[in-house]
Structures are given as C-alpha cells and as structure tokens.
N, CA, C and O atoms as CSV, one atom per row, in Angstrom:
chain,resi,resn,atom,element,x,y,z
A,1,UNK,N,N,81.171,177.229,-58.739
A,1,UNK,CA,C,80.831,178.096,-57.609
A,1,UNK,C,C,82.111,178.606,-56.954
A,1,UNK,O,O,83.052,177.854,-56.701
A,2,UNK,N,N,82.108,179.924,-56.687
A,2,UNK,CA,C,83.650,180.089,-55.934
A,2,UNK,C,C,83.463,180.370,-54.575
A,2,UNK,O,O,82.507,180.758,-53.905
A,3,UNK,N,N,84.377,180.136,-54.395
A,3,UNK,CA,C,84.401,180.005,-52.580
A,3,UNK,C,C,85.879,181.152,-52.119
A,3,UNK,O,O,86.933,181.575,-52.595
A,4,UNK,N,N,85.076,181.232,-50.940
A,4,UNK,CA,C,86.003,182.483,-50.479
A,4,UNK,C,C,86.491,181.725,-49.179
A,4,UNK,O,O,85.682,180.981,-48.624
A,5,UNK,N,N,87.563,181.845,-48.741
A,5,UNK,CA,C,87.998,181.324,-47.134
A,5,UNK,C,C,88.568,182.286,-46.029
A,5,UNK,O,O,89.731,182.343,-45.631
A,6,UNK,N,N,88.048,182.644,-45.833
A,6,UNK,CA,C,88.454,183.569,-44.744
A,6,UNK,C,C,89.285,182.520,-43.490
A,6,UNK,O,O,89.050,181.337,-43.242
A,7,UNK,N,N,90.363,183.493,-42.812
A,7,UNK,CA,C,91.407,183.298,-41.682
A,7,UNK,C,C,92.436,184.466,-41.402
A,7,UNK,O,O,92.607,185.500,-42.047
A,8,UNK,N,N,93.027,184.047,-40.343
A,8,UNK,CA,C,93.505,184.841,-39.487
A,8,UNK,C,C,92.976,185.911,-38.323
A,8,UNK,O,O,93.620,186.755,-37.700
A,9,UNK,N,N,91.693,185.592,-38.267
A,9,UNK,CA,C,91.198,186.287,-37.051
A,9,UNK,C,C,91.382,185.657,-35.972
A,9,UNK,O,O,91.710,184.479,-36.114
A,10,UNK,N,N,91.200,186.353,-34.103
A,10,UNK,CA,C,91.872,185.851,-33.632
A,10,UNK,C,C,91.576,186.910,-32.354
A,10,UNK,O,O,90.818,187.844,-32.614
A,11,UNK,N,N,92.099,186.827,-31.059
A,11,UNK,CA,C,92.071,188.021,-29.925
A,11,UNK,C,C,93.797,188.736,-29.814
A,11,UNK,O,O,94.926,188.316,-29.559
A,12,UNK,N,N,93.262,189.813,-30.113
A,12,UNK,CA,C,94.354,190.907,-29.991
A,12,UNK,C,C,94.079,192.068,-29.293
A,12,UNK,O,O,93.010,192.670,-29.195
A,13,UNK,N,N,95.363,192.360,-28.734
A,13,UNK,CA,C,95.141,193.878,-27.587
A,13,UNK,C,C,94.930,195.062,-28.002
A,13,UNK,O,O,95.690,195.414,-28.905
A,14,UNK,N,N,93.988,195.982,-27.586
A,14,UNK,CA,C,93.770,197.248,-28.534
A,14,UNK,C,C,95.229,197.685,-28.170
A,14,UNK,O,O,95.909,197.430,-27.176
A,15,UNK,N,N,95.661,198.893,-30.002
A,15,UNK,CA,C,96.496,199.115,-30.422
A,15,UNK,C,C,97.434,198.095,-31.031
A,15,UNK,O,O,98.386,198.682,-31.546
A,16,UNK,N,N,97.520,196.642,-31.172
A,16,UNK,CA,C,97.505,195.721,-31.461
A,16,UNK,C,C,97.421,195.653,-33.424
A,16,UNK,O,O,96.897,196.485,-34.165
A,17,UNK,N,N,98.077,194.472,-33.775
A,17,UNK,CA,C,97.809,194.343,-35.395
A,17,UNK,C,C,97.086,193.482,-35.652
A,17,UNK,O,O,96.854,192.966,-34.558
A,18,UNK,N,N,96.484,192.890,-36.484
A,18,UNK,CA,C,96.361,191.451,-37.161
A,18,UNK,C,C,95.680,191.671,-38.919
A,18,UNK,O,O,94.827,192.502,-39.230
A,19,UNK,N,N,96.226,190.855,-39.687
A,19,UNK,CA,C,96.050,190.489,-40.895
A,19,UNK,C,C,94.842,189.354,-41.134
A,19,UNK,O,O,94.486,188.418,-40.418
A,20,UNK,N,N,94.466,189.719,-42.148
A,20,UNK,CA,C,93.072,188.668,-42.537
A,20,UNK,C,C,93.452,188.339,-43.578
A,20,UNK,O,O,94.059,189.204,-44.210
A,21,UNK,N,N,93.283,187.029,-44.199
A,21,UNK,CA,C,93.533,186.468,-45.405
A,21,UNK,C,C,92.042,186.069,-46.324
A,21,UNK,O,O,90.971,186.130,-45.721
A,22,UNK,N,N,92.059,185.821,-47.236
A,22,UNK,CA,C,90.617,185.857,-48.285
A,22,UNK,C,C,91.232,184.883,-48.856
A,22,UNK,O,O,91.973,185.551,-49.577
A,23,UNK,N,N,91.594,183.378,-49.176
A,23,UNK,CA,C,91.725,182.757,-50.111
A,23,UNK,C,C,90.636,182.602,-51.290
A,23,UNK,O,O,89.675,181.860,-51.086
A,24,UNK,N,N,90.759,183.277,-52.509
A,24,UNK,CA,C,89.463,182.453,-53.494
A,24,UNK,C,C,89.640,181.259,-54.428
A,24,UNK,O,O,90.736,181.159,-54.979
A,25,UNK,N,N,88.922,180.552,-54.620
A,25,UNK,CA,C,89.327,179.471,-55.553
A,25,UNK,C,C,89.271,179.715,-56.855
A,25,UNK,O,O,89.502,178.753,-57.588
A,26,UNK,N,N,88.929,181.147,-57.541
A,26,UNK,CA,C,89.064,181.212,-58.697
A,26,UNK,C,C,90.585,182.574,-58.545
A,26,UNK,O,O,90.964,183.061,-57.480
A,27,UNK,N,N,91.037,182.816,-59.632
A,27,UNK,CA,C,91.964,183.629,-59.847
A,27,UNK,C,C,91.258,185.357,-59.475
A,27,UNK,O,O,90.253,185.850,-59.986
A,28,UNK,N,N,91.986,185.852,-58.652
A,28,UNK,CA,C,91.718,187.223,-58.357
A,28,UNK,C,C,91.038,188.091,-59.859
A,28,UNK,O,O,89.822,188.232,-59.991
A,29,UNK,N,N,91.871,188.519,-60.716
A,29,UNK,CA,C,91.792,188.942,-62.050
A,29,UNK,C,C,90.025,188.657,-62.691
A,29,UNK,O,O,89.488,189.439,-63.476
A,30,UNK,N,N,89.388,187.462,-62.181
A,30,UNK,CA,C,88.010,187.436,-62.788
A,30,UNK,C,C,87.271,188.391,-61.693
A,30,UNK,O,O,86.349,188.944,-62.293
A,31,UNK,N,N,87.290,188.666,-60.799
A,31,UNK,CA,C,86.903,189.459,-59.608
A,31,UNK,C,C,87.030,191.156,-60.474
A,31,UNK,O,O,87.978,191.815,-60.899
A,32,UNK,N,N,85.689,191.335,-60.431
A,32,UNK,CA,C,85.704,193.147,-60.675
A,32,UNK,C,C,85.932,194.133,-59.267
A,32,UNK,O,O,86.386,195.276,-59.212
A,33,UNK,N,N,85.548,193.439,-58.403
A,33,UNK,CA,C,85.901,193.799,-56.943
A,33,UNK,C,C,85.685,193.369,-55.810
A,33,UNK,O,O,84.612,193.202,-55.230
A,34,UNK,N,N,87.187,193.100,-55.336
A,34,UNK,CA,C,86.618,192.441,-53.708
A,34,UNK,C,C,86.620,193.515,-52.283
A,34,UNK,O,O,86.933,194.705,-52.249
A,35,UNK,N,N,86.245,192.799,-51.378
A,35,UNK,CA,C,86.107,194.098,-50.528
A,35,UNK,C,C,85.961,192.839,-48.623
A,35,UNK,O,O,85.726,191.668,-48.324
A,36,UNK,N,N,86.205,193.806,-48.116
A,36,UNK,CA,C,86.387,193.230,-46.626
A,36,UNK,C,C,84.635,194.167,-46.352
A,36,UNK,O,O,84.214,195.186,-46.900
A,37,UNK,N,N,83.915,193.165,-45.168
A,37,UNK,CA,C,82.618,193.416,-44.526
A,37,UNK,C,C,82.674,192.990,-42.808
A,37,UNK,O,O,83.037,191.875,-42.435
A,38,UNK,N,N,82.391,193.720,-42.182
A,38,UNK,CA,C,81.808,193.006,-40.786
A,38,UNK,C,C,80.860,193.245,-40.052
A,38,UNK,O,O,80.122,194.139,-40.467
A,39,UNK,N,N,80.532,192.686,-38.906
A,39,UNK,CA,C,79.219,192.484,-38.185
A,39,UNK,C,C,79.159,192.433,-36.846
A,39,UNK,O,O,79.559,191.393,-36.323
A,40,UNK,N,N,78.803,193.201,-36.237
A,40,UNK,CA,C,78.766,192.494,-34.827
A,40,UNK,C,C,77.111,192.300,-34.678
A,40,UNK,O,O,76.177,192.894,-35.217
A,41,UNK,N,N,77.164,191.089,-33.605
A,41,UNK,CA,C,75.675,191.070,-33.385
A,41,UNK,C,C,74.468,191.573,-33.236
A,41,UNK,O,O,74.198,191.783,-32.053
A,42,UNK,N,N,73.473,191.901,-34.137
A,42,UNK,CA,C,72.754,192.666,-33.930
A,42,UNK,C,C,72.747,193.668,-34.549
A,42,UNK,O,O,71.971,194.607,-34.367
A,43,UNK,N,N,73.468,193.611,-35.230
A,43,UNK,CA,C,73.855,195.206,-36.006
A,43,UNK,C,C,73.649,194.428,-37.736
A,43,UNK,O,O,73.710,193.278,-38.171
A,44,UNK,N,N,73.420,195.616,-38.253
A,44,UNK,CA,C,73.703,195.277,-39.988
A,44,UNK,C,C,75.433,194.997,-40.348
A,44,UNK,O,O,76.456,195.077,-39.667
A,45,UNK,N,N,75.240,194.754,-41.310
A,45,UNK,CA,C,77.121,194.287,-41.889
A,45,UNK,C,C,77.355,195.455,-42.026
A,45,UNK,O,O,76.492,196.292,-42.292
A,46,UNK,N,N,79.034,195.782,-41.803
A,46,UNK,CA,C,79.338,197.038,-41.768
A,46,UNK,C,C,80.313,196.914,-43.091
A,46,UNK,O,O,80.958,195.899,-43.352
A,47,UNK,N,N,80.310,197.873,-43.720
A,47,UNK,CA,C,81.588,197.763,-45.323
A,47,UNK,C,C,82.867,198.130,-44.646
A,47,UNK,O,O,83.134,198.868,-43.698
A,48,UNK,N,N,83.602,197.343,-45.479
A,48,UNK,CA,C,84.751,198.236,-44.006
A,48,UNK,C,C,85.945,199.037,-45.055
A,48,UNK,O,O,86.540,200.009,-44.590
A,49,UNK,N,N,86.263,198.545,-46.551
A,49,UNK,CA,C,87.146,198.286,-47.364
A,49,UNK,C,C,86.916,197.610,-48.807
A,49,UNK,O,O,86.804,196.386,-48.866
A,50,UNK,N,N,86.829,198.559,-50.210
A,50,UNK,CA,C,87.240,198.071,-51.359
A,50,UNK,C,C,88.868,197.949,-51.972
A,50,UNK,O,O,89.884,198.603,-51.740
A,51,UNK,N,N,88.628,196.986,-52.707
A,51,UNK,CA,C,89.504,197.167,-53.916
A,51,UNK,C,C,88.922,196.490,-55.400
A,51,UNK,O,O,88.184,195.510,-55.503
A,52,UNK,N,N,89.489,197.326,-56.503
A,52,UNK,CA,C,88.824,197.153,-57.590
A,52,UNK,C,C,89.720,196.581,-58.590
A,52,UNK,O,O,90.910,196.328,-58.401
A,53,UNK,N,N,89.196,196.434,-59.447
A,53,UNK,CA,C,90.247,196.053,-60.575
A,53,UNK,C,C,91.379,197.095,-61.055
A,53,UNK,O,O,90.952,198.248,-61.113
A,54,UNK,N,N,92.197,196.997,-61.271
A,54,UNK,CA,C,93.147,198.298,-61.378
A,54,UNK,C,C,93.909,198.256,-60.370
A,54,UNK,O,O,95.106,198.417,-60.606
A,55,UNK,N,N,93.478,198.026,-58.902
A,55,UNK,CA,C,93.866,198.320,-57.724
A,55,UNK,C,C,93.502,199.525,-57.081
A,55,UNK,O,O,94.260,199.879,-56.178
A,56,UNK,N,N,92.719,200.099,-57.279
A,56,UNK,CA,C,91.780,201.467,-56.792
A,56,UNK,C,C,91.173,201.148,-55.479
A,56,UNK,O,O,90.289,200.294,-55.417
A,57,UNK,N,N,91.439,201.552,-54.803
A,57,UNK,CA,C,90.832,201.270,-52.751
A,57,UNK,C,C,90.548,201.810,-52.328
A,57,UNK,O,O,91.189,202.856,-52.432
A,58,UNK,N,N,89.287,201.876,-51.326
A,58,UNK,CA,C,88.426,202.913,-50.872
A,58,UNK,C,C,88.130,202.491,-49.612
A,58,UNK,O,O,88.291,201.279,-49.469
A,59,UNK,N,N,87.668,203.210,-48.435
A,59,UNK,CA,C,87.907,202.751,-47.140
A,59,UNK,C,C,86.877,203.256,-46.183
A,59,UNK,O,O,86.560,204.423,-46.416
A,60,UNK,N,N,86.354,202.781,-45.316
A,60,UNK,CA,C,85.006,202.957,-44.800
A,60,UNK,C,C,86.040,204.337,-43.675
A,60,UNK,O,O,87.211,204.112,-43.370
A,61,UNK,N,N,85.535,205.243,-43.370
A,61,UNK,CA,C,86.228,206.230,-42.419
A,61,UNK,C,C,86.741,205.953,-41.422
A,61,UNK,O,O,87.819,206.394,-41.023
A,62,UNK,N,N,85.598,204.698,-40.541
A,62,UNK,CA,C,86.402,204.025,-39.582
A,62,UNK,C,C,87.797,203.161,-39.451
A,62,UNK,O,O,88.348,202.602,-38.503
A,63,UNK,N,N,88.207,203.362,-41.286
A,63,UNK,CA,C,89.144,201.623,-41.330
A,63,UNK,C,C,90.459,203.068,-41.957
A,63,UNK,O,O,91.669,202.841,-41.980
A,64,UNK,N,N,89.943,204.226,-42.324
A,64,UNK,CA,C,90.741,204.729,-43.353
A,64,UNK,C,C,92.097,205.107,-42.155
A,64,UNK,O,O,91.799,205.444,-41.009
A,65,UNK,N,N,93.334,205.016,-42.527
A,65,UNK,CA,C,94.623,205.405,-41.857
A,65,UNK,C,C,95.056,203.967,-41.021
A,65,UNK,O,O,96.218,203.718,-40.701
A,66,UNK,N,N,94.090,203.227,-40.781
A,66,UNK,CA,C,94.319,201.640,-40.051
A,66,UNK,C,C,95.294,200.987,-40.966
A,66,UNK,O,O,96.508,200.909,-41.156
A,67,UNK,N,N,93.910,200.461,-41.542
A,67,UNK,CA,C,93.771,199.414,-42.480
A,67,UNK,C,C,93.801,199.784,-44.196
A,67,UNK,O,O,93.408,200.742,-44.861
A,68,UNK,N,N,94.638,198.200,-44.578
A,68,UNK,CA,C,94.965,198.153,-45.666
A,68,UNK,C,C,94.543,197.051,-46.047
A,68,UNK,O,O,94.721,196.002,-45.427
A,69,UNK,N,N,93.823,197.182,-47.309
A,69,UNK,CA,C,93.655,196.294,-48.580
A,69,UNK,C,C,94.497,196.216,-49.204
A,69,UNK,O,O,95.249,197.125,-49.553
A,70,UNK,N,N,94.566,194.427,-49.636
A,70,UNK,CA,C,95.985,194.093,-50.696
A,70,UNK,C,C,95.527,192.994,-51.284
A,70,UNK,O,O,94.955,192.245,-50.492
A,71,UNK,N,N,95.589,192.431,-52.952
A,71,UNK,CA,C,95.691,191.182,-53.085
A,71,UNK,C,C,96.776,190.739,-53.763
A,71,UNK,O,O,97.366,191.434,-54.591
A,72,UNK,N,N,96.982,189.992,-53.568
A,72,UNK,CA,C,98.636,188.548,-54.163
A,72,UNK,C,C,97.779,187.396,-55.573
A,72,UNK,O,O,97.299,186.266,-55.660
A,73,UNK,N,N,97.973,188.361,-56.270
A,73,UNK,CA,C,96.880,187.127,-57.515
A,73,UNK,C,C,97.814,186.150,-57.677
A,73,UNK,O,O,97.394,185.218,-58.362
A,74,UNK,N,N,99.023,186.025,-57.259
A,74,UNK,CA,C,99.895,184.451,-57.798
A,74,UNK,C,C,98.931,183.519,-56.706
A,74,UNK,O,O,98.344,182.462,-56.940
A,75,UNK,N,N,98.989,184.294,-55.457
A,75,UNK,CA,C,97.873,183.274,-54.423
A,75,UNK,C,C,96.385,183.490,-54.400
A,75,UNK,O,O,95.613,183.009,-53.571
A,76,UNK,N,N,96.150,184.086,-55.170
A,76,UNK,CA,C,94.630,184.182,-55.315
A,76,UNK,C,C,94.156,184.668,-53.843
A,76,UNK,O,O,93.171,184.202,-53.271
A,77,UNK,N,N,94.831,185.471,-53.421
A,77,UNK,CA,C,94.413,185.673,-51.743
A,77,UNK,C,C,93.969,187.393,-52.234
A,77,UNK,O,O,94.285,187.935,-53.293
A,78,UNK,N,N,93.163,187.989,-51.109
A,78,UNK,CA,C,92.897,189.198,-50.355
A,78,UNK,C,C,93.245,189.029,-49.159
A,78,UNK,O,O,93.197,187.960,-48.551
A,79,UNK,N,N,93.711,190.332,-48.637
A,79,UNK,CA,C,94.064,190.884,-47.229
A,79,UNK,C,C,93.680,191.736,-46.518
A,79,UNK,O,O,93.168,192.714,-47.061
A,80,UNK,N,N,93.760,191.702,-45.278
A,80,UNK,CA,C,93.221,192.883,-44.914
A,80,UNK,C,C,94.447,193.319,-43.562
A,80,UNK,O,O,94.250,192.586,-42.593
A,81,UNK,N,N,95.295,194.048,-43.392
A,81,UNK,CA,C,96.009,194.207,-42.607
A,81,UNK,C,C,95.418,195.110,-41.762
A,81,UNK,O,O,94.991,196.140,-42.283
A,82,UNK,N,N,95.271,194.937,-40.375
A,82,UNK,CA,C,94.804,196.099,-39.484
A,82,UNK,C,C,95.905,195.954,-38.209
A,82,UNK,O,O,96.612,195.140,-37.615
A,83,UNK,N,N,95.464,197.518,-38.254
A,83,UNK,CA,C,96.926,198.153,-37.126
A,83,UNK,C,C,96.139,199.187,-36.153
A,83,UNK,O,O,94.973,199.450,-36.447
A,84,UNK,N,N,96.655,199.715,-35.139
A,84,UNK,CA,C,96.019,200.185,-34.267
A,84,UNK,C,C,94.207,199.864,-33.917
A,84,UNK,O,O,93.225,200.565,-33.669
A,85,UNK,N,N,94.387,198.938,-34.016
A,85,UNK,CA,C,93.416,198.199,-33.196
A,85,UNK,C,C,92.518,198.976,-32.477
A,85,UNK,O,O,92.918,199.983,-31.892
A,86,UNK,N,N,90.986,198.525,-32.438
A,86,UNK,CA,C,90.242,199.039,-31.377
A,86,UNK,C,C,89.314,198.210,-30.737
A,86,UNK,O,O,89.004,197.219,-31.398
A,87,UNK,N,N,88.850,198.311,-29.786
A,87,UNK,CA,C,87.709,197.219,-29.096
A,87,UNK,C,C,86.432,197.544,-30.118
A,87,UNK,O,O,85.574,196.663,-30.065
A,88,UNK,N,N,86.179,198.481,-30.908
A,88,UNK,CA,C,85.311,199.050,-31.977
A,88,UNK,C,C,84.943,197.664,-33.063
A,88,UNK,O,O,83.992,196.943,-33.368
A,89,UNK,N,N,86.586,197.889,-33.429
A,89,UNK,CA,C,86.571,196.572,-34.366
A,89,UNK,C,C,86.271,195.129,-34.478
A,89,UNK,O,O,86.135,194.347,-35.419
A,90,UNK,N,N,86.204,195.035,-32.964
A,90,UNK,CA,C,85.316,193.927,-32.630
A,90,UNK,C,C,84.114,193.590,-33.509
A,90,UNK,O,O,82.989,194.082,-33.413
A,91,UNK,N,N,84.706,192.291,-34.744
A,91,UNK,CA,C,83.660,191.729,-35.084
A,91,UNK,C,C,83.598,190.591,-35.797
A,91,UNK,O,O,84.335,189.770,-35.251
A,92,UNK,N,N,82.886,189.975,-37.101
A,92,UNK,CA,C,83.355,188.929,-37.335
A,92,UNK,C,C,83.263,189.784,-38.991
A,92,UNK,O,O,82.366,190.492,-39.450
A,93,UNK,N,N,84.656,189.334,-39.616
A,93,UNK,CA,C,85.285,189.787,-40.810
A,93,UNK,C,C,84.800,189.162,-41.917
A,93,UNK,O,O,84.987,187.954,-42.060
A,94,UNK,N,N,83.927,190.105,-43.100
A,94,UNK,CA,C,84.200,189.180,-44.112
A,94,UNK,C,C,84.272,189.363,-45.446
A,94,UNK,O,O,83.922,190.454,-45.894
A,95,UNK,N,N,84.754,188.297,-46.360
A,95,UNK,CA,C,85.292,188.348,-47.488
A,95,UNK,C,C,84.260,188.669,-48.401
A,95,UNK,O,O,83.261,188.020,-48.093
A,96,UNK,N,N,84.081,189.319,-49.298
A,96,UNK,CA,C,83.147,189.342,-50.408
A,96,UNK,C,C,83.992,189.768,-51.740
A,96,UNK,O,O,84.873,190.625,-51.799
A,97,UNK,N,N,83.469,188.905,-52.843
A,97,UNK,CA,C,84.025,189.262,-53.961
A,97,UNK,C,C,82.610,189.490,-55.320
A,97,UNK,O,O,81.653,188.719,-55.233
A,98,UNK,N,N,82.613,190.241,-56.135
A,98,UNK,CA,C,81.843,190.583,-57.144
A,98,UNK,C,C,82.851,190.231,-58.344
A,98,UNK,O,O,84.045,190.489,-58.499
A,99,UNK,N,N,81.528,189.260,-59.462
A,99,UNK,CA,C,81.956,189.166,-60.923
A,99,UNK,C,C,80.485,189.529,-61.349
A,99,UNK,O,O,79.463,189.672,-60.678
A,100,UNK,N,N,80.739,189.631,-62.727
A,100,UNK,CA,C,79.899,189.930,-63.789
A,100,UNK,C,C,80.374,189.238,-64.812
A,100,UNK,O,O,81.483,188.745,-65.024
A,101,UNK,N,N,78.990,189.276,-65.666
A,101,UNK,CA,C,79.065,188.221,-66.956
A,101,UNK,C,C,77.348,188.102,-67.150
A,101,UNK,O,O,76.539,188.213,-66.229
A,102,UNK,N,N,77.039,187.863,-68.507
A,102,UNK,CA,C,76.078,188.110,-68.825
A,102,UNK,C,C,74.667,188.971,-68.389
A,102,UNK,O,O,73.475,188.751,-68.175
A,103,UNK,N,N,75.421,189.852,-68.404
A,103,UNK,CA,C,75.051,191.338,-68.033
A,103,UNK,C,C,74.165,191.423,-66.735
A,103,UNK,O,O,73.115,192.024,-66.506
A,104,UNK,N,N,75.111,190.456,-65.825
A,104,UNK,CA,C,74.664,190.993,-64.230
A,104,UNK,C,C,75.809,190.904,-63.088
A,104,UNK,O,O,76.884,190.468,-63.498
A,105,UNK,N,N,75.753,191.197,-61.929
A,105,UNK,CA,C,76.883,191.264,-61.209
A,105,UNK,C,C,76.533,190.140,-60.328
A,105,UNK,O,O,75.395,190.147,-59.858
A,106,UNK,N,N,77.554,188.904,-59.944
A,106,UNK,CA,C,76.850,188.077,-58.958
A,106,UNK,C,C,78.199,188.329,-57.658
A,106,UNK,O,O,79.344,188.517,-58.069
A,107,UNK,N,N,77.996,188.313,-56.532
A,107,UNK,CA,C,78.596,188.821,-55.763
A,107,UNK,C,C,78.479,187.156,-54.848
A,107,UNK,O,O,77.449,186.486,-54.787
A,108,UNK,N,N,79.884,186.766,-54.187
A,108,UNK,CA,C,80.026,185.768,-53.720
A,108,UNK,C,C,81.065,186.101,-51.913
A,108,UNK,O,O,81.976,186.924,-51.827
A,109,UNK,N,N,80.585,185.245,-50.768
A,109,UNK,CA,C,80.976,185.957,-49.701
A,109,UNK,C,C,81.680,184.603,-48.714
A,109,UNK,O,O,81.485,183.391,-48.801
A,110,UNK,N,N,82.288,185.158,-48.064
A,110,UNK,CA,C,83.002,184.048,-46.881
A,110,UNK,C,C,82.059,183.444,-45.766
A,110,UNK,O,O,80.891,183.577,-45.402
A,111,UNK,N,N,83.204,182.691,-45.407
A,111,UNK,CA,C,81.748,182.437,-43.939
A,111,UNK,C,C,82.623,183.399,-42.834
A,111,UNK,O,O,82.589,183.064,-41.650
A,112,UNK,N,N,83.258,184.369,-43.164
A,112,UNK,CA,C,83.155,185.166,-41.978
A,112,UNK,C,C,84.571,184.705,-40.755
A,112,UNK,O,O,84.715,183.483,-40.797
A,113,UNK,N,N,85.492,185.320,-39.829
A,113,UNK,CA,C,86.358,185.069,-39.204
A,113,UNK,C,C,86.100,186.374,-38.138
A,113,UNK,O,O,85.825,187.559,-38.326
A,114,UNK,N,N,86.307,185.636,-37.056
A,114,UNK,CA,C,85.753,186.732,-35.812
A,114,UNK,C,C,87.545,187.514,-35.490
A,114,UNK,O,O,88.732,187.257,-35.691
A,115,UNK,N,N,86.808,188.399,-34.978
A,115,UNK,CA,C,88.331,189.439,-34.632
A,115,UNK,C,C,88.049,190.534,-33.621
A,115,UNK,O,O,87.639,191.692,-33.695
A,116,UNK,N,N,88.482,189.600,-32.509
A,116,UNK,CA,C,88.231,190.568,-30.980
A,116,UNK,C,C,89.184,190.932,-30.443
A,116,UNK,O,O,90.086,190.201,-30.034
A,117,UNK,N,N,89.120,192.398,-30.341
A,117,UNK,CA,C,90.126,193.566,-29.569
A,117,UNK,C,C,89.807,193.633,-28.351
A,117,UNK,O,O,88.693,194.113,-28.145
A,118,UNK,N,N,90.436,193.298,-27.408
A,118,UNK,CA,C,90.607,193.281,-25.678
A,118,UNK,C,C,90.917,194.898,-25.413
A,118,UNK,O,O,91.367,195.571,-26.340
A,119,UNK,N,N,90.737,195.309,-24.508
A,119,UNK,CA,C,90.527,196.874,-24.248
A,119,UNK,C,C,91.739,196.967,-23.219
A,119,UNK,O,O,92.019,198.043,-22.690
C-alpha cells in the first residue's frame, strides 16, 4: 500500500511563501502522475496542480504564476512551492498520486496539511 505524507503547512501572511512536501513510500518513477488537491470546508476538493511522467505540469488558473510543482525522485518527495499568497488559499493541501497496472488506474492520497493565509 503506498502512503503519501504530507507537511509543511502552517500560518503565513498574505503575499507570504510556503512549500509543501509529499513524501511517498514508493519511488516517484512508478507514479504516472502526482498532483497537489485542496479543500476548504464545505466545499468540494479543489485540483490545484499536475505533474506527469516526463515532467509535464499543468495548473489550476488560480495556482498558475504562484505556484510550482516539483519532484526530487532521489527523495521520493513532491512539492508544492507557493508564493504570493492569498487568504483564498486558505485550505487543507493534498497529496495525490496515480499508478496503473493491470489495466486500471488506482489513485492513492495524503491525509491532507492545512495552510492558512492571514489577510
């Protein structure tokens, strides 16, 4: 079973940075694509950020010019670097990764790291 660990969330001042980390316990490389998700209460999960195999990245409109997707496969980590900050972004962050293998996709997710922008 792989496990995802989400950290580095945290309270930061809008316009403000902070980085999110994704540790997985299997090697990045079996991952066809991971991607950052969040939520605030009450609301559906919001997509916020792909990356694919290759390194191909795609970005929800709200995250595009912010935020950056990155992964470090020697650490088996994903990232999520965010910069100019908003009280918007207020939410709780999370990791999701997709594999495939015997011809289905099983998609595996974090427990999530909260990340509140002070106004």
């Amino acid at each position: 079973q792989v496990q995802l660990v989400e950290s580095g969330g945290g309270l930061v001042q809008a316009g403000g940075s902070l980085t999110l980390s994704c540790a997985a316990s299997e090697t990045i490389s079996s991952f066809v694509s991971m991607a950052w998700f969040r939520q605030v209460p009450g609301k559906q999960r919001e997509w916020v950020t792909t990356i694919i195999t290759g390194g191909r990245t795609d970005y929800a409109a709200s995250a595009k010019g912010r935020f950056t997707i990155s992964t470090d496969n020697m650490k088996n980590t994903l990232y999520l670097q965010m910069t100019s900050l908003k009280p918007e972004d207020t939410a709780v962050y999370y990791c999701y990764a997709q594999q495939t293998g015997d011809s289905r996709f099983v998609d595996y997710w974090g427990q999530g790291t909260q990340v509140s922008v002070a106004s």
